[in-house]
LUMPANU-877389 format. One record per residue (C-alpha): residue in one letter; z, x, y. Coordinates in steps of 0.1 Angstrom, whole numbers, padded with zeros to 4 digits. Layout:
N
@resn: A w: Z u: X v: Y
...
This chain:
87
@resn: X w: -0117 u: -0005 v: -0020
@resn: X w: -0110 u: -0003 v: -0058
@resn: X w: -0139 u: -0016 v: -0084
@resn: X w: -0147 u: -0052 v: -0086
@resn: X w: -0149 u: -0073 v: -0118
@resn: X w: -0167 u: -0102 v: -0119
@resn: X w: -0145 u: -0137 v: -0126
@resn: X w: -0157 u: -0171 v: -0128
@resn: X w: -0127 u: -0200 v: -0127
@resn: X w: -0120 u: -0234 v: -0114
@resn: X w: -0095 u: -0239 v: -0088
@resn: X w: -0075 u: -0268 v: -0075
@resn: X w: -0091 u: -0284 v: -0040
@resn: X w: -0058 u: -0273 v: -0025
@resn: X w: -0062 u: -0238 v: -0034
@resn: X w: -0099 u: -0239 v: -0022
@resn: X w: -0093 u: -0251 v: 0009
@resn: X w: -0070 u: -0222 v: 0015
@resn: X w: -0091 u: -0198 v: 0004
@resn: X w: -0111 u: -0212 v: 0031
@resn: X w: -0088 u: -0211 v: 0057
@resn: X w: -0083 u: -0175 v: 0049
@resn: X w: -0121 u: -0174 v: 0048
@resn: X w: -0128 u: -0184 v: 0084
@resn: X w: -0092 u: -0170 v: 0097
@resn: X w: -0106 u: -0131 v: 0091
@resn: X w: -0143 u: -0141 v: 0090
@resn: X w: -0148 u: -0131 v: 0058
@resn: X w: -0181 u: -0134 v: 0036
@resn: X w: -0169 u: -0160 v: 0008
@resn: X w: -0139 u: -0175 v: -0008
@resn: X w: -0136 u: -0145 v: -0034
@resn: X w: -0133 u: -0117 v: -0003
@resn: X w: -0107 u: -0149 v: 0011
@resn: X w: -0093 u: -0142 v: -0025
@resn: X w: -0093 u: -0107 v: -0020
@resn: X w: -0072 u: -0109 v: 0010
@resn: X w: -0049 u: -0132 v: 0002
@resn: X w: -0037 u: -0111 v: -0028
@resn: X w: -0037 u: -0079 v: -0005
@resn: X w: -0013 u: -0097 v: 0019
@resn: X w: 0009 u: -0112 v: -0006
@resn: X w: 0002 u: -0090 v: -0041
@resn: X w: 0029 u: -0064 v: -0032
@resn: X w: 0053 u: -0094 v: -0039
@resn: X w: 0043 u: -0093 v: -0078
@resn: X w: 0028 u: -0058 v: -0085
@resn: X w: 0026 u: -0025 v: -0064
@resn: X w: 0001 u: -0013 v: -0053
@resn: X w: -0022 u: 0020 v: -0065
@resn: X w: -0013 u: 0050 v: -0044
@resn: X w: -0042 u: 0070 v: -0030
@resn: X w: -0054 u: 0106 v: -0045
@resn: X w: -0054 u: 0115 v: -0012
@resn: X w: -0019 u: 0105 v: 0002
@resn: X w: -0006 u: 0122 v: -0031
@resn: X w: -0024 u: 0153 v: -0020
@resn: X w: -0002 u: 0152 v: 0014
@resn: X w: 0025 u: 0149 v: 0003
@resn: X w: 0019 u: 0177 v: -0023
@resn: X w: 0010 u: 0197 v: 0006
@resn: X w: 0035 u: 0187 v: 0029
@resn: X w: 0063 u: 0203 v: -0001
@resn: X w: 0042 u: 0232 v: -0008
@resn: X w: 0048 u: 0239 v: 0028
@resn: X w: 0078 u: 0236 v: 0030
@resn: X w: 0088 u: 0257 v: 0000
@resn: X w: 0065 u: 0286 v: 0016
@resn: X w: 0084 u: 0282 v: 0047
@resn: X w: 0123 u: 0275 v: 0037
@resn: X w: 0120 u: 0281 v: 0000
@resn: X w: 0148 u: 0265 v: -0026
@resn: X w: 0173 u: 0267 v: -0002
@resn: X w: 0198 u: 0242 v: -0006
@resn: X w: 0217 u: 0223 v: 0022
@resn: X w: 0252 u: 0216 v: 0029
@resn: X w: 0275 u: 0189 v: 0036
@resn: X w: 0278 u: 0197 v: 0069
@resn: X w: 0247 u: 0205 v: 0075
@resn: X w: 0232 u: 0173 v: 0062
@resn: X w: 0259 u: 0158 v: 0086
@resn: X w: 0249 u: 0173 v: 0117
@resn: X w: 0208 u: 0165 v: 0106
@resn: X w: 0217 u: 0130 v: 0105
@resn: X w: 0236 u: 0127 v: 0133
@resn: X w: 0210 u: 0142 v: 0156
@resn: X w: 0232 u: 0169 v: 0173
């Protein structure tokens, strides 16, 4: 869970209902956590999200790895082909 900022703002009684809804849906503590969740489901849709240190350190890993084990070698047409294909 990232940091939390403190925000105080009005909302429409639509949008609180919601936020209730989502509330009681995933028996959550309050409407901000409802908040919280409803911009985890749908946020992606507007701005992408952080990646984690730790899933940049796999994958960091993962290409070390691979270098250590096939090094720069580069592969052909056909090659690629017959990967893809499964055969």
């Amino acid at each position: 869970m990232g940091k939390e900022v403190a925000v105080n703002f009005k909302v429409k009684d639509y949008t609180s209902r919601v936020l209730g809804v989502v509330k009681e849906k995933y028996g959550l503590r309050d409407k901000g956590d409802a908040l919280d969740k409803f911009a985890e489901m749908y946020g992606e849709e507007f701005v992408e999200p952080e990646v984690k240190e730790e899933v940049i350190r796999e994958v960091i890993e993962s290409c070390n790895r691979h270098i250590k084990k096939y090094g720069f070698r580069k592969m052909s047409v056909k090659e690629l082909d017959k990967l893809c294909r499964g055969e």
